[in-house]
VEXGU-441586 format. One line per field, with one value per residue: chain; x, y, z of N, C-alpha, C in turn. Coordinates in steps of 0.02 Angstrom, whole numbers. Example, Ala and Ser with C-alpha at 12.3 -4.5 7.8 and 13.67 -1.06 7.14 Angstrom:
<guses>
ch	c(A_A)
n_px	c(660_642)
n_py	c(-284_-112)
n_pz	c(390_354)
ca_px	c(615_684)
ca_py	c(-225_-53)
ca_pz	c(390_357)
c_px	c(660_645)
c_py	c(-165_2)
c_pz	c(390_394)
</guses>
This chain:
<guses>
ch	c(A_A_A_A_A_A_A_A_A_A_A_A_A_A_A_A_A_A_A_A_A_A_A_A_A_A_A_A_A_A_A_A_A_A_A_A_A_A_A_A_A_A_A_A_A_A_A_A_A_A_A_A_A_A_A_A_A_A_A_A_A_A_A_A_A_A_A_A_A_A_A_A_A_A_A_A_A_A_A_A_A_A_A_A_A_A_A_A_A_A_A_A_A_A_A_A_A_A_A_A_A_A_A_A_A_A_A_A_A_A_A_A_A_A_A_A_A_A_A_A_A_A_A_A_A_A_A_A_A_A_A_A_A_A_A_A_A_A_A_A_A_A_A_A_A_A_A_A_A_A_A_A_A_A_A_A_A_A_A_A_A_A_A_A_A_A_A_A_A_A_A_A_A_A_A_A_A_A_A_A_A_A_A_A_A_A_A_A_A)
n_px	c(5585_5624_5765_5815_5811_5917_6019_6133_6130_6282_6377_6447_6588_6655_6795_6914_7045_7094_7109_7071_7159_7233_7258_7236_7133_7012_6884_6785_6741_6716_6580_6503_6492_6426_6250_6167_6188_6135_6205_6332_6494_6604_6786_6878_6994_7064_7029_6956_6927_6813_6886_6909_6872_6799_6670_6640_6604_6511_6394_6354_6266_6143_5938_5842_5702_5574_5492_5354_5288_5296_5241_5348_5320_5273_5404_5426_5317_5264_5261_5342_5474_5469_5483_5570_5687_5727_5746_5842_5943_5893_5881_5837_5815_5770_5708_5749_5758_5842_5971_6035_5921_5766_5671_5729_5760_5827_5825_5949_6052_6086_5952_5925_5846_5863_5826_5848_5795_5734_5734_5615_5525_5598_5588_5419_5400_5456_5555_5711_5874_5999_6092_6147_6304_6343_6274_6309_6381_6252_6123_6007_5991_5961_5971_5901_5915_5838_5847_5794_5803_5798_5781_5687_5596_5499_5319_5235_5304_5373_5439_5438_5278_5297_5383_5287_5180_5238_5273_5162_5042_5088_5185_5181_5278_5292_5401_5470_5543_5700_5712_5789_5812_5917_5882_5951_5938_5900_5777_5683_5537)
n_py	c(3681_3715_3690_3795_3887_3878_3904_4034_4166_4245_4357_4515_4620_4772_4839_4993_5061_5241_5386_5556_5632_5589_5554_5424_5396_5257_5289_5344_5283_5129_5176_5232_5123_5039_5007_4960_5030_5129_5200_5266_5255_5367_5377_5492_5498_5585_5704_5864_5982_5948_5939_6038_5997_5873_5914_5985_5883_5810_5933_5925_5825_5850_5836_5717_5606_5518_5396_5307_5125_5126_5055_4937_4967_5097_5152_5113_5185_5309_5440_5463_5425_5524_5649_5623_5526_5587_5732_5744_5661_5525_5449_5320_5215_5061_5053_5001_4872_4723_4662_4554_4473_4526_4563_4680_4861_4975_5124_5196_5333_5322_5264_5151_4996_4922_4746_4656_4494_4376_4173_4120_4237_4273_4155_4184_4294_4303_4361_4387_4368_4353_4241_4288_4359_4341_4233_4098_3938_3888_3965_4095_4198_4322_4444_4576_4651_4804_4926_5059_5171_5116_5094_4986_4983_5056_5109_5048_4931_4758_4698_4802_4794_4651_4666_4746_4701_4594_4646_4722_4631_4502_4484_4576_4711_4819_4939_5043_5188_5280_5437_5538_5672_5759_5893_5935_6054_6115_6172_6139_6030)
n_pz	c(5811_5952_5924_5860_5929_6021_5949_5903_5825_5718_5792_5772_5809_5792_5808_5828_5819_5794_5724_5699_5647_5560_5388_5320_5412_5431_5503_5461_5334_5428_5460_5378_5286_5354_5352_5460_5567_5693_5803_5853_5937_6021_6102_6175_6256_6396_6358_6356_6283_6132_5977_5868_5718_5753_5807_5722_5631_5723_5736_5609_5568_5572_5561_5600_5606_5714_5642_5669_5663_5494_5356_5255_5113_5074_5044_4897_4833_4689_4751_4847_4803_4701_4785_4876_4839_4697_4757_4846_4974_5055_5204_5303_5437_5532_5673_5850_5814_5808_5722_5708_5741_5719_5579_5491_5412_5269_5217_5098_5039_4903_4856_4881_4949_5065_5142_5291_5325_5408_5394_5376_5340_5230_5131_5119_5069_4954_4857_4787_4860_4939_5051_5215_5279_5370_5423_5434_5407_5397_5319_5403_5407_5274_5135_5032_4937_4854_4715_4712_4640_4492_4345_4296_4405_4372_4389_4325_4277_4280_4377_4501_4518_4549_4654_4740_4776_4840_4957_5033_4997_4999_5109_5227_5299_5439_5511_5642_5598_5590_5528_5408_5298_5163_5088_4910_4836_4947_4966_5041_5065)
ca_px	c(5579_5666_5840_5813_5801_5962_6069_6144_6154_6327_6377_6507_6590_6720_6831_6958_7086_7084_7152_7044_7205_7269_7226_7206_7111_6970_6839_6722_6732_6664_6496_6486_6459_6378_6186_6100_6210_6117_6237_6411_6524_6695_6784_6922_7038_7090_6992_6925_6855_6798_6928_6865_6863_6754_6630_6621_6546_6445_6383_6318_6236_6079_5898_5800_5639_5573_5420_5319_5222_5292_5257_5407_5286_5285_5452_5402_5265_5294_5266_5384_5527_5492_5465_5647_5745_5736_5758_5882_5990_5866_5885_5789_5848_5733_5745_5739_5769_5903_5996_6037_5868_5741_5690_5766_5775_5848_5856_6012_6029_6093_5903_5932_5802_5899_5811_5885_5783_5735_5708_5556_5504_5634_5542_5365_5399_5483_5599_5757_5902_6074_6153_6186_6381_6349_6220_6348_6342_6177_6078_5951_5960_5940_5982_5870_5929_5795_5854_5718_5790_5824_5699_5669_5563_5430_5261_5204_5355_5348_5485_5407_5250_5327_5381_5267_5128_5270_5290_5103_4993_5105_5207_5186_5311_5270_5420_5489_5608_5737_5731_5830_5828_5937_5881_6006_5936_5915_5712_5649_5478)
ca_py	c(3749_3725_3667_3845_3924_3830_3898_4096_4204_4241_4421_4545_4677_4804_4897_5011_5137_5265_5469_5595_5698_5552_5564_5378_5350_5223_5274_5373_5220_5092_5192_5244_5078_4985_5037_4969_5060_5204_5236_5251_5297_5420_5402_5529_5500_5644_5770_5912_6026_5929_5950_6063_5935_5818_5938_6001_5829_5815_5997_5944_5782_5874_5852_5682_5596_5458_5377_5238_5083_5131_5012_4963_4977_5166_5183_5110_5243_5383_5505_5450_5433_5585_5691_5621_5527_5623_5796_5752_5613_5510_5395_5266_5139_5043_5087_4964_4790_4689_4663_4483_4432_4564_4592_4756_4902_5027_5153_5230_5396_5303_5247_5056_4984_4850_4705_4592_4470_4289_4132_4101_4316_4285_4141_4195_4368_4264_4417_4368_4390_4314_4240_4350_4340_4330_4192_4057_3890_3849_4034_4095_4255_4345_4505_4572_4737_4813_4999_5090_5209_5084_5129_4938_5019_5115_5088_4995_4875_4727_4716_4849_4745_4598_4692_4784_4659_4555_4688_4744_4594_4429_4480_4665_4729_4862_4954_5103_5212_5349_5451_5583_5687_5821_5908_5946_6129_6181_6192_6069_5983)
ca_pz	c(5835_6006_5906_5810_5995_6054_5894_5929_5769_5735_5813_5743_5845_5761_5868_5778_5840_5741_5740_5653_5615_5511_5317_5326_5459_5398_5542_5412_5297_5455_5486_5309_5258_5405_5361_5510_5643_5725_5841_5865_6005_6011_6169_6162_6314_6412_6311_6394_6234_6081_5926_5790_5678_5769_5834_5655_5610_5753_5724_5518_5572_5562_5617_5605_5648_5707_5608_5704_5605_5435_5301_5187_5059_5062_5016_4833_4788_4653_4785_4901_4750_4656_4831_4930_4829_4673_4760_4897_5010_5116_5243_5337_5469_5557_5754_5912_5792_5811_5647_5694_5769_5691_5499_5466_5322_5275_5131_5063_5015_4845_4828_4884_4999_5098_5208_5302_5353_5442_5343_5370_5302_5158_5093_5120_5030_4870_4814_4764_4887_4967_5114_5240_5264_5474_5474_5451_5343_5368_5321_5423_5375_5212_5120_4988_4886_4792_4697_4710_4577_4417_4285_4289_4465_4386_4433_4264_4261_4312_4442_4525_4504_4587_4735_4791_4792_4894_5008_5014_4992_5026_5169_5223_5353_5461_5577_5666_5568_5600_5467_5405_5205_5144_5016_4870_4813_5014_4964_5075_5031)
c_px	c(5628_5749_5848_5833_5881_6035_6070_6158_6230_6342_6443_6516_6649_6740_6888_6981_7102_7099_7123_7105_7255_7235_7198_7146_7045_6874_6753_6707_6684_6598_6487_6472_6433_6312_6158_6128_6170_6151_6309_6476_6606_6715_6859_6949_7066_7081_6940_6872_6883_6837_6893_6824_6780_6686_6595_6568_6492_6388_6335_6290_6152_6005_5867_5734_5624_5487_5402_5272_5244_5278_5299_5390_5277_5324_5460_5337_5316_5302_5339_5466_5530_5499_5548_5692_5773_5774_5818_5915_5939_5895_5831_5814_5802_5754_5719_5719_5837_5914_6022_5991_5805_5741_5690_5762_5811_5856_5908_6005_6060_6029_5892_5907_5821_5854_5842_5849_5771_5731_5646_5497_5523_5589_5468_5347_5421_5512_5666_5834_5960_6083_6162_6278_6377_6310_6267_6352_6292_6139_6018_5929_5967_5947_5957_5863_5872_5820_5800_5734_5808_5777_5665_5589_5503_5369_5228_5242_5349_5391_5440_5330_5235_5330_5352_5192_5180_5264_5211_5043_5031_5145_5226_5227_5307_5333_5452_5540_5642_5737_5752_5832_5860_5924_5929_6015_5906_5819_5674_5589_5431)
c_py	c(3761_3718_3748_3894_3924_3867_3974_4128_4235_4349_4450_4608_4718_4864_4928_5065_5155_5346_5489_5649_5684_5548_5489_5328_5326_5222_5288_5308_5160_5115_5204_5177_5001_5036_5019_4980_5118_5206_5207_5297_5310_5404_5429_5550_5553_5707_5824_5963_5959_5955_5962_6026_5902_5853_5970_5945_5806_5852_5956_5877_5790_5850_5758_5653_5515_5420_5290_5194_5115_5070_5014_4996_5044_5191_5157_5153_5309_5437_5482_5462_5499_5669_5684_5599_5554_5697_5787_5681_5593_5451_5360_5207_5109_5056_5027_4889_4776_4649_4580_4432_4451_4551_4674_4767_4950_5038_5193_5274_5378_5267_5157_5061_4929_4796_4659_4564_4419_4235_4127_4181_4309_4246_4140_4252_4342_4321_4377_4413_4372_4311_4297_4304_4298_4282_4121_3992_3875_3947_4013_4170_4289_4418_4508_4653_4760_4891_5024_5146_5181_5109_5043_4950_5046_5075_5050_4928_4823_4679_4735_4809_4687_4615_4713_4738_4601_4577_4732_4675_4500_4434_4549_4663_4810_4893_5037_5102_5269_5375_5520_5602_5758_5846_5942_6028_6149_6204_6174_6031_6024)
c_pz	c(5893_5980_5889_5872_6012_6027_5928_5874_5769_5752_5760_5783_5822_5804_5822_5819_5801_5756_5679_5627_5556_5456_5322_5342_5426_5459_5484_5379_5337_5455_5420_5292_5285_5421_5395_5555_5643_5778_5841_5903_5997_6062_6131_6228_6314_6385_6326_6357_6168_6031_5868_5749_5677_5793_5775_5634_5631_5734_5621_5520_5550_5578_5592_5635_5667_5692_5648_5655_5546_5379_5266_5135_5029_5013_4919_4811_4746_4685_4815_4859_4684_4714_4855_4885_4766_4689_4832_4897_5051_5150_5289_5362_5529_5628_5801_5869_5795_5750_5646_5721_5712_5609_5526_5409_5349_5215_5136_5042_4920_4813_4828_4940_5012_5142_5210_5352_5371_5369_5326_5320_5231_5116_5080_5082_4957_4807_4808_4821_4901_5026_5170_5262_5346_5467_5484_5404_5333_5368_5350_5440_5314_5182_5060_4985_4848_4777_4648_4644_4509_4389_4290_4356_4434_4383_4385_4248_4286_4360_4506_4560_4589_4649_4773_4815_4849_4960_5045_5044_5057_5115_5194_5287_5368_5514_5570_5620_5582_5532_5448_5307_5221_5060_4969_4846_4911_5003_5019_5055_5003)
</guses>
């Protein structure tokens, strides 16, 4: 236990200069596909008013919440998948865990329920998962995809089944989430 203490998960920090006026520029691409950032910082030297542009994107970020004690388990019910991710874009990122200490989720507005979590969670839950890329040669942490919208998912299958009694019965995880849906027809719920 104390050796386990001793060891430092491996960090990752991406810094990128980058110009929103350039077709290229690859900043959208970093946050677009780093799902457990909730936050991420502009500094825009010598910039007195905010550039169309960027204030535009600020401006359509739109409204979120933040849900306390959620069960993952939720986000596998028929309600929950014929209510958000059927009729819209949701999101869900766990809030105040640390992505290289913490188990973490997060859902995708593509309907993929991500965790990434410890060894000791990964094999006590007995879903099927990989490596994380950051933990280093010896893993000690874990990434485990489940898409919540395959048809393999529905509530008689036995996938579905599998998971949710993992997620439920064998090793239930309970945390804060930011969460954020847009709905596609503009109805809302």
């Amino acid at each position: 236990m104390l050796t386990a203490l001793q060891t430092c998960p491996r960090h990752l920090l991406v810094c990128e200069k980058s110009s929103f006026l350039q077709e290229r520029s690859r900043h959208s691409a970093h946050v677009e596909t780093h799902y457990y950032n909730y936050c991420v910082s502009i500094c825009l030297p010598e910039c007195r008013l905010l550039p169309e542009k960027v204030k535009n994107i600020i401006d359509d970020f739109g409204s979120y919440y933040l849900v306390k004690n959620l069960p993952v388990n939720e986000f596998l019910t028929q309600e929950f998948n014929d209510r958000f991710l059927k009729k819209g874009l949701f999101y869900a990122l766990s809030y105040n865990t640390r992505i290289d200490q913490d188990n973490v989720a997060a859902v995708l507005p593509t309907g993929k329920l991500i965790l990434s979590v410890n060894k000791d969670t990964y094999e006590e839950m007995g879903l099927q998962g990989k490596p994380s890329l950051y933990s280093g040669k010896k893993a000690i942490r874990y990434i485990v995809t489940i898409d919540l919208s395959d048809s393999s998912m529905s509530p008689d299958g036995k996938k579905f089944q599998r998971v949710k009694w993992a997620l439920t019965e064998k090793k239930p995880l309970a945390l804060d989430f930011l969460v954020s849906w847009d709905p596609l027809d503009n109805s809302g719920i």
